[in-house]
C-alpha positions in Angstrom: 117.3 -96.8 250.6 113.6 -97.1 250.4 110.9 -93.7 250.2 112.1 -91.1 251.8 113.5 -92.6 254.7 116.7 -93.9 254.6 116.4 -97.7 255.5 116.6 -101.0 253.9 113.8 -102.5 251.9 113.3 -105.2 254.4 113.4 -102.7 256.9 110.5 -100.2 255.5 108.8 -103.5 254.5 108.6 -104.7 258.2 107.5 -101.0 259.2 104.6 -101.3 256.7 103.6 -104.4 258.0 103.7 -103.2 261.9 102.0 -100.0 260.8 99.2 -101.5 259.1 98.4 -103.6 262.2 98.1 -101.0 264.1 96.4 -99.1 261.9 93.6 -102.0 261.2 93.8 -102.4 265.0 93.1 -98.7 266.2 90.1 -99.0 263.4 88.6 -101.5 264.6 89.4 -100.5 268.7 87.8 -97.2 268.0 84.8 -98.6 267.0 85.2 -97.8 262.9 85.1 -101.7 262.1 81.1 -101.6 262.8 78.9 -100.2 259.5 76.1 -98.3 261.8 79.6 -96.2 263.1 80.5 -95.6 259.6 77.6 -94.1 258.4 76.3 -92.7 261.2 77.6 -89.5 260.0 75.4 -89.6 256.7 72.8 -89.7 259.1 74.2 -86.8 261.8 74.1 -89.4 264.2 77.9 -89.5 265.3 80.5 -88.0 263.9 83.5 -90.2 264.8 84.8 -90.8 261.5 85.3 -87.4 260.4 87.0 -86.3 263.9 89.4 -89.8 263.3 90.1 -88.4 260.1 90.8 -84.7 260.4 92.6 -86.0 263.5 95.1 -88.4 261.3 95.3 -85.8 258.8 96.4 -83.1 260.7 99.2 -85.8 262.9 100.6 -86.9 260.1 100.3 -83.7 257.8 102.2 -81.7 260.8 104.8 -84.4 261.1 105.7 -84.7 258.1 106.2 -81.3 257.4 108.4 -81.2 260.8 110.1 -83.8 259.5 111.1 -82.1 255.9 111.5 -78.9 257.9 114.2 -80.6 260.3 115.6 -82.2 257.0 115.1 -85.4 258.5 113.0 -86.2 255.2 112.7 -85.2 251.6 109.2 -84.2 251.0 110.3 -84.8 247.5 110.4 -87.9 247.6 107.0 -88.5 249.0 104.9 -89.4 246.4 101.6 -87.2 245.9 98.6 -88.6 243.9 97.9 -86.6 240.7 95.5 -84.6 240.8 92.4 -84.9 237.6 89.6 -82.3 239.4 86.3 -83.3 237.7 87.5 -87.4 237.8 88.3 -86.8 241.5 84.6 -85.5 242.1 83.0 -88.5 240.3 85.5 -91.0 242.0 84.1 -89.5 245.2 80.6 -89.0 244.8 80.6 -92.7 243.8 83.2 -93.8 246.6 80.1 -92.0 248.8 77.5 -94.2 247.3 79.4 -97.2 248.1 80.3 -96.0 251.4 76.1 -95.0 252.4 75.4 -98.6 251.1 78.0 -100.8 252.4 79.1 -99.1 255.6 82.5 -99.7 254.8 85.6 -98.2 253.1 88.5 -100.7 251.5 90.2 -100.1 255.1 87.4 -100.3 257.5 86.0 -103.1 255.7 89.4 -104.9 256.6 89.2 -104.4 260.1 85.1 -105.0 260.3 86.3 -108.6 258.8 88.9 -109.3 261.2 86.8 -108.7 263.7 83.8 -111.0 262.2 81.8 -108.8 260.7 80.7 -110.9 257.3 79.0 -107.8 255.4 82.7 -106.5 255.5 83.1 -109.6 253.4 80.7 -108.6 251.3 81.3 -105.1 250.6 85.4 -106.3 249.5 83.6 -108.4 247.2 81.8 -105.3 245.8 84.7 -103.1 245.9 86.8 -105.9 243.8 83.8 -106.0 241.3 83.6 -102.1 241.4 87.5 -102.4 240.2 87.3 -104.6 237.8 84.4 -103.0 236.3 86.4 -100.1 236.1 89.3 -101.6 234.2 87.2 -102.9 232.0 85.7 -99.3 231.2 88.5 -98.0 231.2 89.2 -97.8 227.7 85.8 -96.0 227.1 86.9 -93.4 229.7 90.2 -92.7 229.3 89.6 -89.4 227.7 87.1 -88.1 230.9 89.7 -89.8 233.3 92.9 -88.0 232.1 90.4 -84.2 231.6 91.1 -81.3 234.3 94.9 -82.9 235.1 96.5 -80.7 237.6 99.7 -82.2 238.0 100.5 -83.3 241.9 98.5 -80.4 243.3 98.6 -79.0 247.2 96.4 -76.4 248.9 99.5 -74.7 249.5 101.2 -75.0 246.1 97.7 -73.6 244.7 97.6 -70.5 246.6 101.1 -70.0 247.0 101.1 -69.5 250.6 103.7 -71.6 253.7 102.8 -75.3 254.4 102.5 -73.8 258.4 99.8 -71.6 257.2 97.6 -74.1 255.8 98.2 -76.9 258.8 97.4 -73.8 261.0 94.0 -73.1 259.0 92.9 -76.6 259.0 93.9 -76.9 262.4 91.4 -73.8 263.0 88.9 -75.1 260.8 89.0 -78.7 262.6 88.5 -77.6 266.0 85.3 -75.4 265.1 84.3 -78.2 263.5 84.9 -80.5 266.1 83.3 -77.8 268.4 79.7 -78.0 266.6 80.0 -81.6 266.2 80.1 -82.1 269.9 77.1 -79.7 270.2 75.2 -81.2 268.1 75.9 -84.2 269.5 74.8 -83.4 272.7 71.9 -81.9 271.8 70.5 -84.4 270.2 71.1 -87.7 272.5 
């Protein structure tokens, strides 16, 4: 049994594969392989990246909660990435940086490659460098990296509240969003 799911390694191994192909291929079909896409919402001149995003986020969020719900899968066994608050806001505030310069993130830089984009090339390159960089600091920031740990925290194991309340929330808060994206949008083409 492999994950959650219970299949054969092979198996969940040739899911992965078929998964990420789409995934890269969806990317790059909607548009989110091309830099000036990317970043055009630094620049609140189109906001498809965030809709993409809230959009997977809430799919796959409500599914797999249906799923664990159903008992067709044990949310337990899903693994959630620790959570290290002031880290996190660093990682992401430089992630940003990389993102507003490059026009890529490690998965959009993918598909911009595949479909010939060579500064996709050249922001892996930087993301590699950025890595290694980091393993080699490391050492000197272990202390700052491992500070604020909050164990493998969720919005609803925070606040104590049902998994259906949050998805329903964020559901909310997505489609206002979405809403005054659209109008703005609008307004300004």
């Amino acid at each position: 049994m492999i994950g959650p799911l219970n299949m054969s390694q092979d198996t969940g191994l040739l899911i992965a594969i078929m998964l990420g192909f789409f995934f890269g291929l969806f990317l790059e079909r909607g548009g989110l392989g091309n830099p000036q896409k990317l970043t055009g919402v630094f620049y609140l001149t189109d906001f498809a990246v965030p809709k993409v995003m809230f959009t997977a986020i809430l799919v796959a969020s409500t599914g797999l909660y249906l799923l664990s719900d159903l008992k067709l899968l044990d949310m337990g066994r899903i693994w959630i990435v620790q959570t290290f608050f002031w880290p996190q806001i660093v990682g992401g505030v430089l992630f940003g940086i990389g993102f507003v310069v490059s026009g890529y993130c490690p998965g959009t830089a993918v598909a911009g490659l595949a479909s010939g984009q060579l500064d996709a090339l050249v922001a892996m390159i930087g993301i590699g460098i950025g890595s290694l960089i980091f393993a080699l600091l490391y050492p000197m920031i272990e202390g700052f990296y491992q500070s604020s740990a909050m164990g493998e925290a969720t919005i609803q194991g925070v606040i104590g509240i049902s998994h259906w309340v949050v998805l329903a929330a964020l559901i909310i808060v997505a489609g206002l969003m979405f809403f005054f994206m659209e109008r703005y949008e609008k307004k300004t083409r």
